[in-house]
Structure formats: C-alpha cells, structure tokens
C-alpha positions in Angstrom: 0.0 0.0 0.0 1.4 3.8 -1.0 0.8 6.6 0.6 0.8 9.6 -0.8 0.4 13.2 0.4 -1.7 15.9 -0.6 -0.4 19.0 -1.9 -1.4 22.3 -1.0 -1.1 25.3 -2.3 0.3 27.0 0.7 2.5 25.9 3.5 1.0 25.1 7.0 -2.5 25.1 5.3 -3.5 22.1 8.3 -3.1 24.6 10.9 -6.1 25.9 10.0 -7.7 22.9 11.2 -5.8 22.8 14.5 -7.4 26.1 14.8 -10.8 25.1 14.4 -10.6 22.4 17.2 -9.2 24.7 19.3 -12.4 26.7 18.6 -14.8 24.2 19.4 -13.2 23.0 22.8 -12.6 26.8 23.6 -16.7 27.1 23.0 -17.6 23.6 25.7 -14.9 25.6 28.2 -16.6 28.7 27.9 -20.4 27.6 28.0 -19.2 25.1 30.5 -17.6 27.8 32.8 -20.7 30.3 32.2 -23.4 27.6 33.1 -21.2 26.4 36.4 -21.0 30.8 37.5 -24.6 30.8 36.6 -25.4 27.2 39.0 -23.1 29.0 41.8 -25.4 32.6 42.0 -28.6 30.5 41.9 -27.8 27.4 43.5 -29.0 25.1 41.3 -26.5 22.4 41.2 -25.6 20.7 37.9 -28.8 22.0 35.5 -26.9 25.3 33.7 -23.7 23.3 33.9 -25.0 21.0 31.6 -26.9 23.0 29.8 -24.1 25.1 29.1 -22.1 21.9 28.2 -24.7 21.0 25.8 -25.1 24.5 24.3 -21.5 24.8 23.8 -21.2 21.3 22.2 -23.9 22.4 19.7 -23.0 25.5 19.1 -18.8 24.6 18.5 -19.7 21.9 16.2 -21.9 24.2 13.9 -19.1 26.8 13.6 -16.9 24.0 12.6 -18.8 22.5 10.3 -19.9 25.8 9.0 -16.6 27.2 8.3 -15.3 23.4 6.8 -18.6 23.9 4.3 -17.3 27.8 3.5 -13.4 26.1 2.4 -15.3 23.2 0.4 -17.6 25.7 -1.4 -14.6 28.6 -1.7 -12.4 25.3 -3.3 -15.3 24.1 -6.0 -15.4 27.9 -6.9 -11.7 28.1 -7.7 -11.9 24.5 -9.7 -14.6 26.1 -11.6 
C-alpha cells in the first residue's frame, strides 16, 4: 500500500484545522464555565452546567462544520 500526500497550495495550510478544534473546545470551556457561574449565583446544582455543556457542544460543532462547508464551497469555486 502507497501513501501519498496531498499538496497544498500554501505551506501550513493544516493549521487551519488545529485552529478550528481549538475553537470548538474553547466554546464547551466557555459555555461550560458560564453555566457552572450561573449554577453557583442560583444554586442550582448541575442543571446550567449542563446545559451550558450541551449549548457549547452544539454551538462549537456548527461553527466548525460551518466554516469546513465555507473552504469546500470557496475550493469548488476556484476548480470552476
């Protein structure tokens, strides 16, 4: 079996998807953090933890996906 690499047209093009998961764990930390502040001034124990879990889950993986749909639409255009 060969493997073979695919070529780019610029250097370090991948860290561009480094960055993006980056991103969406930054956005479960954040909506995590909020929802655990938020439990602490109400007292409601886990409820906006997890909902802020969830939220930020949701929400990371659409600006992902989003963003990985804007590069596959941007490269069709330039094939075109």
């Amino acid at each position: 079996m060969e493997f073979t690499h695919a070529k780019s047209d610029r250097p370090g093009e991948g860290y561009k998807h480094i960055g993006l998961g980056g991103t969406f764990a930054g956005a479960i930390i954040l909506f995590t953090f909020g929802g655990l502040m938020i439990d602490r001034w109400l007292g409601f124990t886990p409820l906006f933890t997890l909902v802020g879990t969830g939220v930020g889950s949701v929400l990371g993986f659409l600006n992902v996906y989003w963003k990985i749909q804007a590069e596959i639409d941007e490269q069709r255009r330039k094939k075109k």
